[in-house]
DOMAR-77058 format. One record per residue (C-alpha): residue number from 0; x, y, z; residue in one letter. Coordinates in Angstrom, 2 decimals, always signed. Each point is the difference from the previous one (the first is absolute). Layout:
<seros>
   donu         X         Y         Z   loti
    NUM         X         Y         Z      A
...
</seros>
This chain:
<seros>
   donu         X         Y         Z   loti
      0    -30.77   -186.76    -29.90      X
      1     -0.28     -1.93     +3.13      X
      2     -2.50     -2.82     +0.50      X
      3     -0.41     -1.22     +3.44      X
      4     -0.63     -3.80     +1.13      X
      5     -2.27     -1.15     +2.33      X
      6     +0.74     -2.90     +2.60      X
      7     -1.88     -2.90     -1.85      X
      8     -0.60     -0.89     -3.56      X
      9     -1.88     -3.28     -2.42      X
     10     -2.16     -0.40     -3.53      X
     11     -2.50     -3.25     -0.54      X
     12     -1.20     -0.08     -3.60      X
     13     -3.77     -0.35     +0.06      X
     14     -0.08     -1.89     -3.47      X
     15     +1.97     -2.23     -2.46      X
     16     +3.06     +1.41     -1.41      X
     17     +3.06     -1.07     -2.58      X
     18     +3.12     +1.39     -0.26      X
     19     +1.45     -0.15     -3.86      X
     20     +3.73     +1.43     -0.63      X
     21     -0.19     +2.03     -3.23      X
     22     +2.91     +2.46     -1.30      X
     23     -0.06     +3.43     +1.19      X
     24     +1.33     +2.16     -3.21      X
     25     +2.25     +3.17     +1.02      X
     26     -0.39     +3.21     -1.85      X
     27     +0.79     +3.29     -0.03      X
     28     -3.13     +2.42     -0.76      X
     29     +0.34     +3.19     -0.86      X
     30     -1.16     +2.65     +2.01      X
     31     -0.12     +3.56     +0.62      X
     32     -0.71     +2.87     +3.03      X
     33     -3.18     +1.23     +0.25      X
     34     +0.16     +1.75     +3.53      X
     35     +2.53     +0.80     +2.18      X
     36     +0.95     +2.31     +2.97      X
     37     -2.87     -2.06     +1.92      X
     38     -0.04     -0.58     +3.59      X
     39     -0.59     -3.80     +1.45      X
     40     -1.85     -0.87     -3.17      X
     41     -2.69     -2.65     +0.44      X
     42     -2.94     -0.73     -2.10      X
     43     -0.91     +0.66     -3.84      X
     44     -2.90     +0.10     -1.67      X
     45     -1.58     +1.23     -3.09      X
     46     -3.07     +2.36     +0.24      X
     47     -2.88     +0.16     -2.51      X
     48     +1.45     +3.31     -1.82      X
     49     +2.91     -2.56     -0.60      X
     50     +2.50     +1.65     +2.48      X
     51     +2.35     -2.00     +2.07      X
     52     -0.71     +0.44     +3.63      X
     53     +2.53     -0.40     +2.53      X
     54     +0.34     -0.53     +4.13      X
     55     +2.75     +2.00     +1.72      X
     56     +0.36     -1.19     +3.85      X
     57     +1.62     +3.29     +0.73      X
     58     +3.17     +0.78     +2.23      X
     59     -1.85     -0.11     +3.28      X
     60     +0.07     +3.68     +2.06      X
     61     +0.94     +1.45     +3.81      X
     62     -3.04     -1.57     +1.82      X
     63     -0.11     -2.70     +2.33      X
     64     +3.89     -1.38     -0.23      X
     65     +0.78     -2.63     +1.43      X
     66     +2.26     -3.84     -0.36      X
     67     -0.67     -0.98     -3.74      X
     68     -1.57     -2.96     -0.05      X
     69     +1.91     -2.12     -2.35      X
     70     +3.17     +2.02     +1.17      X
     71     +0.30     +0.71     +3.42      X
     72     +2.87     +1.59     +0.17      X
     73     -1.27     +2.81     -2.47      X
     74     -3.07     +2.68     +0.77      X
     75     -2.82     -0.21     -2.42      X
     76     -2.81     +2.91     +0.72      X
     77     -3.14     +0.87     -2.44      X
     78     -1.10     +2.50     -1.78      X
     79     -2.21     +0.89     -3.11      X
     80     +2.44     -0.04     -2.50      X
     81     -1.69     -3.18     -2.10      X
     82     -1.39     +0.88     -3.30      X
     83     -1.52     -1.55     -3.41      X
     84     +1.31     +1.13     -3.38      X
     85     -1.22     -0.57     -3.35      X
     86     +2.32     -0.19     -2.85      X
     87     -2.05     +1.13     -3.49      X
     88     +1.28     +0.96     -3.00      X
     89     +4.15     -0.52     +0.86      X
     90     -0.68     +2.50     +3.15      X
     91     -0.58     -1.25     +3.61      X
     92     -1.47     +2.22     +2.38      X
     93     -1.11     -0.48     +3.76      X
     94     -3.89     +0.37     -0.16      X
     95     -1.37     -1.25     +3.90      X
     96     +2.54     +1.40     +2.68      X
     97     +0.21     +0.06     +3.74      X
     98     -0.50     -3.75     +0.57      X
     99     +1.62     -1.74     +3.27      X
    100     +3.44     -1.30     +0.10      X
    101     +1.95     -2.28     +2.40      X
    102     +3.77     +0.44     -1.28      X
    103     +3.64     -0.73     +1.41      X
    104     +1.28     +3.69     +1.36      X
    105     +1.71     +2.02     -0.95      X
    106     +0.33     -1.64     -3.50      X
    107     -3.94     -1.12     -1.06      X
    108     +1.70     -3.72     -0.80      X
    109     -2.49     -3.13     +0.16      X
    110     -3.34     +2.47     +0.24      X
    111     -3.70     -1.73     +0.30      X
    112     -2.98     +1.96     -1.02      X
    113     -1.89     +0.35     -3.04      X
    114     +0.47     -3.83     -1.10      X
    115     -2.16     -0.56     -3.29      X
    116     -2.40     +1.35     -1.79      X
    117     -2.75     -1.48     -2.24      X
    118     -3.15     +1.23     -2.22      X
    119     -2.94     -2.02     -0.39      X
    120     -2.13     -0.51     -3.68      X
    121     -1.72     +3.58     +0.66      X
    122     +3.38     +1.65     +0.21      X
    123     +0.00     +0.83     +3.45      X
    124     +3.10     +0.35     +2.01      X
    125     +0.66     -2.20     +3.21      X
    126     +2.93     +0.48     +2.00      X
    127     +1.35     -2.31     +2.58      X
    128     +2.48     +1.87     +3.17      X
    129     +2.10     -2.98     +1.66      X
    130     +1.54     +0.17     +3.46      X
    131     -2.03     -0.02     +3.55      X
    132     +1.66     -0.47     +2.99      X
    133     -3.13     +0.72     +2.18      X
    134     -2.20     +2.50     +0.08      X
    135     +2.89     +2.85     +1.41      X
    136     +0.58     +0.48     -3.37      X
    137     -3.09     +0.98     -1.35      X
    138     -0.52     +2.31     +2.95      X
    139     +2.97     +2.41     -0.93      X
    140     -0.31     +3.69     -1.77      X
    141     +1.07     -1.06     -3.30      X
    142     -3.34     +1.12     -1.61      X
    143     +0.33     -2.66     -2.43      X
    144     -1.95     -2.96     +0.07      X
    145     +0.20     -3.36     +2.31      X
    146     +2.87     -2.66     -0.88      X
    147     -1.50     -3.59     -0.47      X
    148     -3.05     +1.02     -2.28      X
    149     -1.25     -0.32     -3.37      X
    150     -1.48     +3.59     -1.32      X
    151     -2.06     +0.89     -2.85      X
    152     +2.02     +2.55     -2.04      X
    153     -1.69     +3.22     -1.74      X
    154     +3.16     +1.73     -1.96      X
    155     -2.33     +2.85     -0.67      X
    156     -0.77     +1.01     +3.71      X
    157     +3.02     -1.68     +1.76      X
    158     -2.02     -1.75     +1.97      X
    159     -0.11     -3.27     +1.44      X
    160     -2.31     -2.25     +1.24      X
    161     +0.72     -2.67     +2.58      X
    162     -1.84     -3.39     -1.54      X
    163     +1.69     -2.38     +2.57      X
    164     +2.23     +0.10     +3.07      X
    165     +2.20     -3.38     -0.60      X
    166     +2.48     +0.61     +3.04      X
    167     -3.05     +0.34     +2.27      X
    168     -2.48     -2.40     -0.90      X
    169     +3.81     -2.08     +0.24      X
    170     +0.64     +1.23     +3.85      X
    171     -3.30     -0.85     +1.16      X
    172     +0.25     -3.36     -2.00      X
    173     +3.77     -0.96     +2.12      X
    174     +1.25     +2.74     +1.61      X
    175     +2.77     -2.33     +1.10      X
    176     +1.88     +0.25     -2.87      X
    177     +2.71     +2.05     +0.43      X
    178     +2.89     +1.94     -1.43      X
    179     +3.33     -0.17     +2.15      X
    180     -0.55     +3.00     +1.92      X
    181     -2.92     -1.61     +1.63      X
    182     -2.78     +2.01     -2.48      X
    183     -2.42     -1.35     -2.04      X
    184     +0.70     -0.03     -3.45      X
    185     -1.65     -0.53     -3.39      X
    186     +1.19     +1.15     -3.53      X
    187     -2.58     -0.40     -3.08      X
    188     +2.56     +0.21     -2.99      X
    189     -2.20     -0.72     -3.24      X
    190     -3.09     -0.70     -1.44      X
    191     -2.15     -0.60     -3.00      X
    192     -3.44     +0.39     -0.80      X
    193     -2.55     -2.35     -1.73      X
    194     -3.27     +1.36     -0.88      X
    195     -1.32     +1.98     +3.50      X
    196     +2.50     -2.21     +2.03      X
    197     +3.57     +1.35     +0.93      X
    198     +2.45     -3.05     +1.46      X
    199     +2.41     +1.50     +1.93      X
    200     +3.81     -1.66     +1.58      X
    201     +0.90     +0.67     +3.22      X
    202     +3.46     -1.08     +0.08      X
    203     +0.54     +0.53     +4.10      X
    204     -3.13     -2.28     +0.49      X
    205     +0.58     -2.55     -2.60      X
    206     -2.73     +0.64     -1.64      X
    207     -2.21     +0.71     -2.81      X
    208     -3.91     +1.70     +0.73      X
    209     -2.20     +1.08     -1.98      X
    210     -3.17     +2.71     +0.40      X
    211     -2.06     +1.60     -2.50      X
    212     +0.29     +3.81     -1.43      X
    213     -2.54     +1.01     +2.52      X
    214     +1.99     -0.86     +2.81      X
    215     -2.62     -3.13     +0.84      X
    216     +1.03     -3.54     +0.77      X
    217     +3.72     +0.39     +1.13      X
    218     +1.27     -3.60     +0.61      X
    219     +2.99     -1.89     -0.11      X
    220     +0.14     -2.24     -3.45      X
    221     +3.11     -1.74     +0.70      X
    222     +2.48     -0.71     +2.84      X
    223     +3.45     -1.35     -0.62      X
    224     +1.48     -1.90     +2.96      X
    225     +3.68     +0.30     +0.72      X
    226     +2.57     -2.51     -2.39      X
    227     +2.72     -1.94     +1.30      X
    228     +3.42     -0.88     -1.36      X
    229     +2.51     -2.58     +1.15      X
    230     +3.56     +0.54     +0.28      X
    231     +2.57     -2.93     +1.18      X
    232     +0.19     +1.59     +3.57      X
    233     -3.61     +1.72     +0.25      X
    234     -3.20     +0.42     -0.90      X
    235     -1.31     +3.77     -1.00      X
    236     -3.03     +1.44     -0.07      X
    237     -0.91     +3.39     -2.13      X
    238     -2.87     +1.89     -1.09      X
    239     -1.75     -0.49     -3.50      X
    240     -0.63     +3.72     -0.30      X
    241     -1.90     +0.65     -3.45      X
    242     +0.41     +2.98     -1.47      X
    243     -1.37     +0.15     -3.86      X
    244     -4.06     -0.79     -0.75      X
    245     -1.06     -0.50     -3.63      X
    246     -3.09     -1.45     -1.86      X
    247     +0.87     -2.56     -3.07      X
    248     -1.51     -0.66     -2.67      X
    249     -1.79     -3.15     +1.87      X
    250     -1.81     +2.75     +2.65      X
    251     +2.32     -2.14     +2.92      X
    252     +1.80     +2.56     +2.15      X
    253     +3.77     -0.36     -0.44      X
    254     +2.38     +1.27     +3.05      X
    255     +3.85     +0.47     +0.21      X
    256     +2.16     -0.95     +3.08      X
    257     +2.83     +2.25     +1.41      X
    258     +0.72     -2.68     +2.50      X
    259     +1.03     +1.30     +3.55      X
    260     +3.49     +0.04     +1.60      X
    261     +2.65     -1.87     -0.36      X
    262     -1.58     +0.57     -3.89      X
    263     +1.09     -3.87     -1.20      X
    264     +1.17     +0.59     -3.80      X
    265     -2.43     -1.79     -2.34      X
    266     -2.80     -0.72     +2.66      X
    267     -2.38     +2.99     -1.24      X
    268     -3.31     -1.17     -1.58      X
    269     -2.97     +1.10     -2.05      X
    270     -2.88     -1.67     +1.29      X
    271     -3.23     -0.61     -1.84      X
    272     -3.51     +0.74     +2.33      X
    273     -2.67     -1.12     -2.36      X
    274     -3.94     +0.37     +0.00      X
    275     -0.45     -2.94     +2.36      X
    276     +2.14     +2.10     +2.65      X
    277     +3.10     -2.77     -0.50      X
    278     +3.62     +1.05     +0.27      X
    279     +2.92     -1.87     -1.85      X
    280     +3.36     +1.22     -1.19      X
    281     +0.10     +0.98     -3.70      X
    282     +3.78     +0.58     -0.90      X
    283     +2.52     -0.10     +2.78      X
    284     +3.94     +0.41     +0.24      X
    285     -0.11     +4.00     -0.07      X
    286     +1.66     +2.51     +2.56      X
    287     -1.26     +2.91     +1.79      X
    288     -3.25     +0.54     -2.38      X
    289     -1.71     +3.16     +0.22      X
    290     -2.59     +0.04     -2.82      X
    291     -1.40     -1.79     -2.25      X
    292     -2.44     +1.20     -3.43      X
    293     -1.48     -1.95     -3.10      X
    294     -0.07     +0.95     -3.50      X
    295     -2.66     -0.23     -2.92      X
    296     +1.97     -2.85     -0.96      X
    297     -0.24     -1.94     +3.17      X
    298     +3.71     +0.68     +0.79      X
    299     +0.30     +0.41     +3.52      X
    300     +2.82     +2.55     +1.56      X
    301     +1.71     -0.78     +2.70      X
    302     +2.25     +2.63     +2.02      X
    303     +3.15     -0.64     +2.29      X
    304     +0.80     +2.63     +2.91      X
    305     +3.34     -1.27     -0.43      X
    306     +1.53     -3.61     -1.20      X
    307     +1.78     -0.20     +3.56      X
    308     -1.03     +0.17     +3.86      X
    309     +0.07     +3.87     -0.21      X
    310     +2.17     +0.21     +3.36      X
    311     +2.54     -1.89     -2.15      X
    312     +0.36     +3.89     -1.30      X
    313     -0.68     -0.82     -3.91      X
    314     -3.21     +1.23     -1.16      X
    315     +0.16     -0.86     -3.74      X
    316     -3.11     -1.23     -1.26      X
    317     -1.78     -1.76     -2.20      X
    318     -3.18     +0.54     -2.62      X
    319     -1.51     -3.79     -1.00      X
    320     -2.30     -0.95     -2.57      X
    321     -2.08     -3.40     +0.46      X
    322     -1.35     -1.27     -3.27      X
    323     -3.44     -1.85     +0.43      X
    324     +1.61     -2.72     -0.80      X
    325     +2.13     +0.40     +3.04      X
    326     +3.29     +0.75     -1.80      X
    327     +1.88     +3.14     +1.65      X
    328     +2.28     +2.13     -1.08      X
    329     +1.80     +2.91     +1.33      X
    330     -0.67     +3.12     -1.13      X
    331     +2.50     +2.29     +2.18      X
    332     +2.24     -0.86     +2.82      X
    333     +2.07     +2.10     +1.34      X
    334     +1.37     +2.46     -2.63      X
    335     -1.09     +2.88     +1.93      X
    336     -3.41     -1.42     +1.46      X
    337     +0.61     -0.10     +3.77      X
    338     -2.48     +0.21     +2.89      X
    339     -2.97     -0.52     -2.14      X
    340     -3.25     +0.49     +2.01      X
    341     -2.63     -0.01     -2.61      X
    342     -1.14     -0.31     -3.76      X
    343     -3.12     +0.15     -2.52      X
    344     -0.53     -0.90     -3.61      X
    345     -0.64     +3.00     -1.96      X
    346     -2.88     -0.07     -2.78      X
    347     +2.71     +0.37     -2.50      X
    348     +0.94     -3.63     +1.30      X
    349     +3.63     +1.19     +1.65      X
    350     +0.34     -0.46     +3.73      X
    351     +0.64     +2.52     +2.39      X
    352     +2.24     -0.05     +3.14      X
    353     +0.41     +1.81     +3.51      X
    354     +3.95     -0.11     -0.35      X
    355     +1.77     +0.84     +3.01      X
    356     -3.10     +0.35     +1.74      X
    357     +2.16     +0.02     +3.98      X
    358     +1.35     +3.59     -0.27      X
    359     -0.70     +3.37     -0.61      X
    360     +0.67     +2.02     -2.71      X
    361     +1.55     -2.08     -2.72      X
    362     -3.30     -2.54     -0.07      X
    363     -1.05     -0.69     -3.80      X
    364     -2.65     -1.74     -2.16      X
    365     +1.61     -1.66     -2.57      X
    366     -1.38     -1.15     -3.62      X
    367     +0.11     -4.01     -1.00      X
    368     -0.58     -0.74     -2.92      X
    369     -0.48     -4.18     +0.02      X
    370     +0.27     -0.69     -3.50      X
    371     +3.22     +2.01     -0.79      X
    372     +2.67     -2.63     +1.40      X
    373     +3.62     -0.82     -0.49      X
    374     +0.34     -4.11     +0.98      X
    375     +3.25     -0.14     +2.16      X
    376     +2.25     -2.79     -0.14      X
    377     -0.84     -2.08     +2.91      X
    378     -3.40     -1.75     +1.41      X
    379     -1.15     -0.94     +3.45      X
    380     -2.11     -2.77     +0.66      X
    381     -3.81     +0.65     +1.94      X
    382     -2.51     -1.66     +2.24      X
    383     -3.70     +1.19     -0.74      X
    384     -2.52     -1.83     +2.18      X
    385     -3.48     +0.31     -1.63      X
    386     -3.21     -0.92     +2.19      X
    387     -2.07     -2.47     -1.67      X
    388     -2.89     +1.71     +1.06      X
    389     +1.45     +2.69     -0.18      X
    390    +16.79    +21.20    +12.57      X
    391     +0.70     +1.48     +2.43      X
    392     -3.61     +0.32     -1.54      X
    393     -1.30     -3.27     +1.30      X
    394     -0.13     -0.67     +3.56      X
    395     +0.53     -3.16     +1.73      X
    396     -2.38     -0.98     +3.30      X
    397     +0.61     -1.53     +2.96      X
    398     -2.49     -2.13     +2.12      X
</seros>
């Protein structure tokens, strides 16, 4: 999964914070497949019949070939080879087909598509397609819907309805953002919903919006300027690039960080955005994040793409569970969870992961369950910064 950089990068915290060390306390959960044979899986979510729900960014097609843009020595073309599967009783099967794909050719490595999808307290399906690179896209023969849009989903018809067009109402916000073949990009990756409201991250835009179900009052919620590290010889600038949305049990909106290249090791965040529209870093120190989910408990889940830079060609990950009290521990790392792009908390109280979510063909959803643990033998210390008041997936930008 490649994750771009763009040519500046900073983060101000808008209210008081304090950092407290506390012990993070390694595990090993148990866990189990649940899916497999997916390809590019993305985003899970559990449906009102109490079926899992899963993304597939498909494996791309023949159309429109051309430089990759996160690998420009390789062709990446589309196609409409993205699909959603639900997995109910112990069989998975693909039920919405024919969605667009961007993928790596000939293999259908690092695809962007069908990024997340959600239902709302009716039970209604929402589905959110990632990607836009300008409008060429959406003007090919795929006869599949637009990248860059969140749809209404009827699994009875097939059909989709488009509720809002993030990568355009992004172009004609900036239109000089751009991706490093000169086009201009966006890439909505996940969202939530609360009540008639879905909050949606664009991680090429570094940002989170939010419109309601009716496609009405699309806005941008929260902007994340670039961040800044400090080496002895230079100073670097990289991309916040959030990835994961979730609602806690305090209604704020929480957000994960992927961070952009070089990807520093342990500068990933969660931030807090609370009612007054405030932004301040919740739990810091991660890598990579992709996703993030609450439990009934308050436990909050947090998911690592991998525990390195992912160029550094490692892409074991990690599963993390943050007590309310702020005390982590380490659910999975590594031990078969690589490239992890996504992950939900089941109403049987397990989590559930996107595992190997940057290929095709061998993706997974793997089974968590939190409370079935074997302490190892070692512990690693923690910073978790609590606000008083509270990828080749995800694109970089260039100004």
């Amino acid at each position: 999964m490649a994750f771009l950089k763009k040519s500046a990068f900073s983060f101000a915290a808008l209210t008081f914070c304090f950092a407290v060390v506390l012990e993070t306390k390694p595990a090993a959960a148990s866990f189990s497949v649940v899916a497999d044979g997916l390809d590019n899986v993305r985003g899970l979510s559990f449906g009102p019949d109490g079926s899992l729900y899963v993304t597939e960014a498909g494996v791309g097609g023949d159309q429109l070939c051309s430089a990759s843009f996160t690998f420009p020595d390789q062709q990446a073309c589309i196609g409409s080879s993205g699909a959603v599967t639900r997995i109910k009783d112990g069989k998975q099967e693909r039920v919405l087909t024919n969605l667009p794909s961007y993928a790596l050719s000939p293999t259908g490595r690092q695809g962007i598509g069908a990024n997340d999808i959600q239902f709302d307290a009716a039970g209604n399906a929402y589905l959110l397609i990632g990607l836009s690179a300008g409008v060429n896209y959406n003007n090919t023969p795929l006869n599949s819907p637009n990248f860059g849009e969140l749809y209404k989903v009827d699994f009875n018809t097939g059909a989709l309805t488009s509720i809002a067009d993030i990568s355009g109402y992004e172009f004609a916000k900036d239109p000089t953002v751009l991706l490093p073949n000169g086009a201009v990009g966006s890439n909505p990756y996940s969202f939530t919903i609360k009540g008639d409201t879905a909050y949606i991250a664009n991680a090429n835009r570094n940002e989170v919006l939010s419109v309601n179900l009716d496609g009405s009052n699309l806005k941008t919620l929260v902007e994340f300027p670039d961040q800044t590290i400090t080496t002895p010889t230079q100073e670097i600038t990289y991309q916040a690039v959030p990835t994961g949305v979730a609602i806690g049990p305090d209604k704020a909106l929480y957000i994960s960080q992927l961070t952009g290249v070089p990807i520093p090791e342990g500068k990933a965040n969660i931030y807090r955005v609370g009612s007054d529209g405030k932004t301040t870093v919740y739990a810091d120190g991660f890598t990579q994040l992709t996703d993030l989910a609450f439990d009934t408990e308050g436990n909050l889940y947090a998911l690592q793409f991998a525990n390195q830079a992912f160029y550094q060609g490692n892409f074991d990950g990690s599963l993390i569970q943050i007590a309310p009290d702020g005390t982590r521990t380490t659910l999975l790392s590594g031990n078969r969870l690589e490239s992890a792009t996504a992950l939900t908390v089941g109403p049987d109280g397990a989590v559930y992961v996107a595992n190997k979510g940057d290929r095709p063909g061998i993706g997974q959803v793997i089974r968590v369950d939190p409370k079935a643990k074997v302490p190892e033998p070692s512990a690693v210390v923690g910073a978790v910064a609590f606000g008083v008041l509270s990828l080749s997936t995800l694109y970089k930008r260039k100004r």
